[in-house]
Jmol script that loads the backbone (N, CA, C; Angstrom):
load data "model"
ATOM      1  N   UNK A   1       8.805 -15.970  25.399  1.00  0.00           N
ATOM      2  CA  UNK A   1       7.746 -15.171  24.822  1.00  0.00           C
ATOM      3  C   UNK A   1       8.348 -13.841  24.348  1.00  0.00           C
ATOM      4  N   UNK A   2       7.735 -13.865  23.382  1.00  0.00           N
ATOM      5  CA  UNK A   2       8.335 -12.461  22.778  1.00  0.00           C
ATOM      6  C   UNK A   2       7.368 -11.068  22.966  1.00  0.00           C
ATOM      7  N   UNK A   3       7.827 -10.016  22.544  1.00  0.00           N
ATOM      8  CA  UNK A   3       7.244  -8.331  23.239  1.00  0.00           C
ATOM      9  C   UNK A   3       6.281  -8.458  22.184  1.00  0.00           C
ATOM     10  N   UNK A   4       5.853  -9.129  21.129  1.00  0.00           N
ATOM     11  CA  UNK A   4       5.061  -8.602  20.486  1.00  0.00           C
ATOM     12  C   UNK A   4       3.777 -10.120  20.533  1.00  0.00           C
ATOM     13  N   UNK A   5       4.221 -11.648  21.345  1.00  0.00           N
ATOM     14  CA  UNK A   5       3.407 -12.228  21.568  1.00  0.00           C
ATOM     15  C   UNK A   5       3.076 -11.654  23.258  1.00  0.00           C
ATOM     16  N   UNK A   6       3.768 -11.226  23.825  1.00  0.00           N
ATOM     17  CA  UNK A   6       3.126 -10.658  25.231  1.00  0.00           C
ATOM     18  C   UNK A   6       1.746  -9.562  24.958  1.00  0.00           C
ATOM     19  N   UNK A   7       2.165  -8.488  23.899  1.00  0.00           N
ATOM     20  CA  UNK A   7       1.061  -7.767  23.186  1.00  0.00           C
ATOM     21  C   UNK A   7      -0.168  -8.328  22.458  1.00  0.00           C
ATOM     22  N   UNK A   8       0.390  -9.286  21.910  1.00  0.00           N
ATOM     23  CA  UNK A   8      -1.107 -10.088  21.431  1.00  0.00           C
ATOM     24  C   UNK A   8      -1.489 -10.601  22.441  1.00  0.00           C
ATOM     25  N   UNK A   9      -1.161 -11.594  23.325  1.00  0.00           N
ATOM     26  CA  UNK A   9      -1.963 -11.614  24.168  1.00  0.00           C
ATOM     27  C   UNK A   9      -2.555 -11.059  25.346  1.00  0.00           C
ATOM     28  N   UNK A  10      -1.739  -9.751  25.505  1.00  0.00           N
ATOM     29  CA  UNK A  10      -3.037  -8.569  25.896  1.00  0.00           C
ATOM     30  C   UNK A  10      -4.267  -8.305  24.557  1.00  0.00           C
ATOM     31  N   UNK A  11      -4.095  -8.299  23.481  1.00  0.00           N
ATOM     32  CA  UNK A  11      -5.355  -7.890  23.158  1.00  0.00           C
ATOM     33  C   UNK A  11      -6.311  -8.948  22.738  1.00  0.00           C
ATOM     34  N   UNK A  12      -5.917 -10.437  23.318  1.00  0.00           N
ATOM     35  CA  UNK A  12      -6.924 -11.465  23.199  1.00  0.00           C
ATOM     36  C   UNK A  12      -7.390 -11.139  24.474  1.00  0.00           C
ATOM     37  N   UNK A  13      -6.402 -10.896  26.176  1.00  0.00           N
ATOM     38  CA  UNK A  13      -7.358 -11.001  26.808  1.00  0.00           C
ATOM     39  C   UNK A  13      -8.335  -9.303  26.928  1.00  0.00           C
ATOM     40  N   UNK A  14      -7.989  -8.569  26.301  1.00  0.00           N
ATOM     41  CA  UNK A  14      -8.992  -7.239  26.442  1.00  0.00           C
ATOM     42  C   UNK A  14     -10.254  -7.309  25.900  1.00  0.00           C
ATOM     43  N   UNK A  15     -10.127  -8.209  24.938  1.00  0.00           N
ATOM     44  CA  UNK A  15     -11.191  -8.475  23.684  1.00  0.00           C
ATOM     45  C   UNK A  15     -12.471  -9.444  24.714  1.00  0.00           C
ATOM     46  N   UNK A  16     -11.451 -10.271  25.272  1.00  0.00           N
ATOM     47  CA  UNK A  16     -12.075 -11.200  26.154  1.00  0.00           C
ATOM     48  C   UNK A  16     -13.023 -10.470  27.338  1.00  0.00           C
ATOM     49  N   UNK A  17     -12.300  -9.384  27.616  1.00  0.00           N
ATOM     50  CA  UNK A  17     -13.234  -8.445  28.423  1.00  0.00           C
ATOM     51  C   UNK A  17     -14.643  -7.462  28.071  1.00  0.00           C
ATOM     52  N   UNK A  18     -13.890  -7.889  26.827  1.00  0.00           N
ATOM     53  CA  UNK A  18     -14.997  -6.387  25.917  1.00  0.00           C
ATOM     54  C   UNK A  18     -16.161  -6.852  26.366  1.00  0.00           C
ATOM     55  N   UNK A  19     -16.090  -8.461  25.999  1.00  0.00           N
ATOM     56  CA  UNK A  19     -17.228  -9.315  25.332  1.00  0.00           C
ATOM     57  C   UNK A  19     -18.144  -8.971  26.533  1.00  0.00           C
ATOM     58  N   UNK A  20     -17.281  -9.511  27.928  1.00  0.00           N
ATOM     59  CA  UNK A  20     -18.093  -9.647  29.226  1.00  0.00           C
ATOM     60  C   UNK A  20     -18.006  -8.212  29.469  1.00  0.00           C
ATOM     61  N   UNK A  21     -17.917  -7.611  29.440  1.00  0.00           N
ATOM     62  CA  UNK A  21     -18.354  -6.360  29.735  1.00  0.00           C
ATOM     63  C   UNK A  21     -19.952  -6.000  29.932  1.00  0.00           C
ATOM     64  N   UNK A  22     -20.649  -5.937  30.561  1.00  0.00           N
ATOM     65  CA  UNK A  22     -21.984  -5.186  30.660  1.00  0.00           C
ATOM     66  C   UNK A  22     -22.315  -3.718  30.131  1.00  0.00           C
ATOM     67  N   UNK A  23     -21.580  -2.618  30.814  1.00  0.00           N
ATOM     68  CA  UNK A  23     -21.565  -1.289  30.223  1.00  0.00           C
ATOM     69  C   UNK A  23     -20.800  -1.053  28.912  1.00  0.00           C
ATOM     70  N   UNK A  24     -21.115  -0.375  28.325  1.00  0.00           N
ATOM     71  CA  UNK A  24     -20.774  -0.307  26.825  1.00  0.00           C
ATOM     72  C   UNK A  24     -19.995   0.430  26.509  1.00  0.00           C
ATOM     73  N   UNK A  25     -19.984   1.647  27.498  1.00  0.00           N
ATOM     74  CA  UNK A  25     -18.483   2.508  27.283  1.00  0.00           C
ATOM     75  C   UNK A  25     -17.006   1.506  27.660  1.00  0.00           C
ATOM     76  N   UNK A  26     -17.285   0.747  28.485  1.00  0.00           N
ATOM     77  CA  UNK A  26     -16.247  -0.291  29.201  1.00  0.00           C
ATOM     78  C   UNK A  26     -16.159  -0.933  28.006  1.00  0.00           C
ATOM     79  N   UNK A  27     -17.060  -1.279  27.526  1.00  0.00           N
ATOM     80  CA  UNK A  27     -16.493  -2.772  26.023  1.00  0.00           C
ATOM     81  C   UNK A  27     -16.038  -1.703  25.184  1.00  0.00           C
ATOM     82  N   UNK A  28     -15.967  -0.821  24.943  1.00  0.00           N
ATOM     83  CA  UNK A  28     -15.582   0.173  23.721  1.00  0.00           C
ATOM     84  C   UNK A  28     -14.570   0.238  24.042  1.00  0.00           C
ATOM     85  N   UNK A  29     -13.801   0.841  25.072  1.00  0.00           N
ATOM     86  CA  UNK A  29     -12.841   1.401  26.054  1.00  0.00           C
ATOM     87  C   UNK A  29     -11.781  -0.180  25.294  1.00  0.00           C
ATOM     88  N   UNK A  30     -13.133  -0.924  25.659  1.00  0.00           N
ATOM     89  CA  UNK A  30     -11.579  -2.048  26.045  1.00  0.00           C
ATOM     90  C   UNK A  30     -11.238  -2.944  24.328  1.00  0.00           C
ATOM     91  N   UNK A  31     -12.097  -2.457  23.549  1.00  0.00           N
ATOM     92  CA  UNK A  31     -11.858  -2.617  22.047  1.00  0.00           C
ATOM     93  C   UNK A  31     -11.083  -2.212  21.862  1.00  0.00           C
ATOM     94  N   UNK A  32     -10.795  -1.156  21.810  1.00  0.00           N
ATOM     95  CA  UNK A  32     -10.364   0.195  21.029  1.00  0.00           C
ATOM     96  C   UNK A  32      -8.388  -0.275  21.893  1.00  0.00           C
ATOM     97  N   UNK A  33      -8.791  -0.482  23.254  1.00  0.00           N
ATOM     98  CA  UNK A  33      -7.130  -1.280  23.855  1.00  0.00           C
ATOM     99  C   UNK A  33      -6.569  -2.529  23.213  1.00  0.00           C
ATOM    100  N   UNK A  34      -7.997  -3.040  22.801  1.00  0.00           N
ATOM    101  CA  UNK A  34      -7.171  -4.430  22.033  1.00  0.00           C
ATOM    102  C   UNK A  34      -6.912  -4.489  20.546  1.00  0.00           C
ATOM    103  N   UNK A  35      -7.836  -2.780  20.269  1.00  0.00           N
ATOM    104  CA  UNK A  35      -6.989  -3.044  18.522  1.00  0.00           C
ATOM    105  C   UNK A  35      -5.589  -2.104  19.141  1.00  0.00           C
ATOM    106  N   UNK A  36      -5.529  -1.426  19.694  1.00  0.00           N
ATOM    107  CA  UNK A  36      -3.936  -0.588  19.950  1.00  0.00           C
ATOM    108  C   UNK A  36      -2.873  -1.862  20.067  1.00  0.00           C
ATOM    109  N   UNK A  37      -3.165  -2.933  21.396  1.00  0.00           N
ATOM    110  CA  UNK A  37      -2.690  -4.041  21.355  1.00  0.00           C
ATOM    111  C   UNK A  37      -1.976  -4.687  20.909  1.00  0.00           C
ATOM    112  N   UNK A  38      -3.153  -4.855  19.386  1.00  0.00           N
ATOM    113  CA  UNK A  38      -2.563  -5.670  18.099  1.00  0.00           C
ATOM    114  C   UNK A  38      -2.005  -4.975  17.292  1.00  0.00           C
ATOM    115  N   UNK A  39      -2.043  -3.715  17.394  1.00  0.00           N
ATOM    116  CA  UNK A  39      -0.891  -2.861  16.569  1.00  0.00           C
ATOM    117  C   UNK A  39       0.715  -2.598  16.538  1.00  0.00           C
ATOM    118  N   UNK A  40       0.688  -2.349  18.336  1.00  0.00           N
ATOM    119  CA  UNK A  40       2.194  -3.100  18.918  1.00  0.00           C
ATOM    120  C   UNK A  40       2.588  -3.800  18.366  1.00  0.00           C
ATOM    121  N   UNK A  41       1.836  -5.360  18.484  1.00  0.00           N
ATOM    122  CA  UNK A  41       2.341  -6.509  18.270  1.00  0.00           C
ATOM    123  C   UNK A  41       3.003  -6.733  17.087  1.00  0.00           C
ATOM    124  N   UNK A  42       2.299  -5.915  15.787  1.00  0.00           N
ATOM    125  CA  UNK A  42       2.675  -5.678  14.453  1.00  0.00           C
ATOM    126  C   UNK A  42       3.954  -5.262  14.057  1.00  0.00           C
ATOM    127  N   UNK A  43       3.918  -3.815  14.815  1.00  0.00           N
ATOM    128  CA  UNK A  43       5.030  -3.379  14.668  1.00  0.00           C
ATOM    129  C   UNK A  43       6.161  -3.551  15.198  1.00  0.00           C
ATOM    130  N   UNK A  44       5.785  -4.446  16.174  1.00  0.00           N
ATOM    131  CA  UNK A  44       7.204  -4.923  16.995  1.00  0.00           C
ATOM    132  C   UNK A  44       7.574  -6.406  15.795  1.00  0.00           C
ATOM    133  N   UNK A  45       6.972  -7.369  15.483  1.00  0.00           N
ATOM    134  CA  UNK A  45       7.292  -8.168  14.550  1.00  0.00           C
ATOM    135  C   UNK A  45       7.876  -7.549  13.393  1.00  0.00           C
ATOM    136  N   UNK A  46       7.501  -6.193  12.756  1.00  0.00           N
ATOM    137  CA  UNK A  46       7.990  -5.609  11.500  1.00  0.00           C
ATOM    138  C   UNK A  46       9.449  -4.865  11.659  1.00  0.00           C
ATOM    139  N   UNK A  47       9.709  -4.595  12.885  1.00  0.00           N
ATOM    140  CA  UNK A  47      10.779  -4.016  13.737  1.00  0.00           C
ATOM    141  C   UNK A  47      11.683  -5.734  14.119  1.00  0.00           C
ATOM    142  N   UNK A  48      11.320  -5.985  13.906  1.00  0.00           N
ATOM    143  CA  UNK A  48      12.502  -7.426  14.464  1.00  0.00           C
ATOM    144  C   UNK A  48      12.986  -8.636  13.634  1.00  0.00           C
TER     145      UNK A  48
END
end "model"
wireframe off; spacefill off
backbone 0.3
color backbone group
């Protein structure tokens, strides 16, 4: 596995949390981690 599929799949499972999330600052919180996430992941693929 690579550093930038380890990063995507943190922000499938954060996303996965958002969803179940009940409180709404918590699903925001945890959006906002899984677009950072997928940004890593980007730039580590554009970097390699």
């Amino acid at each position: 596995m690579t550093q930038a599929d380890h990063y995507r799949e943190q922000s499938d499972k954060a996303r996965r949390l958002a969803e179940a999330a009940k409180d709404p600052e918590a699903s925001k919180k945890l959006i906002e981690m899984a677009e950072e996430f997928r940004l890593y992941a980007e730039r580590l693929e554009q970097t390699y």
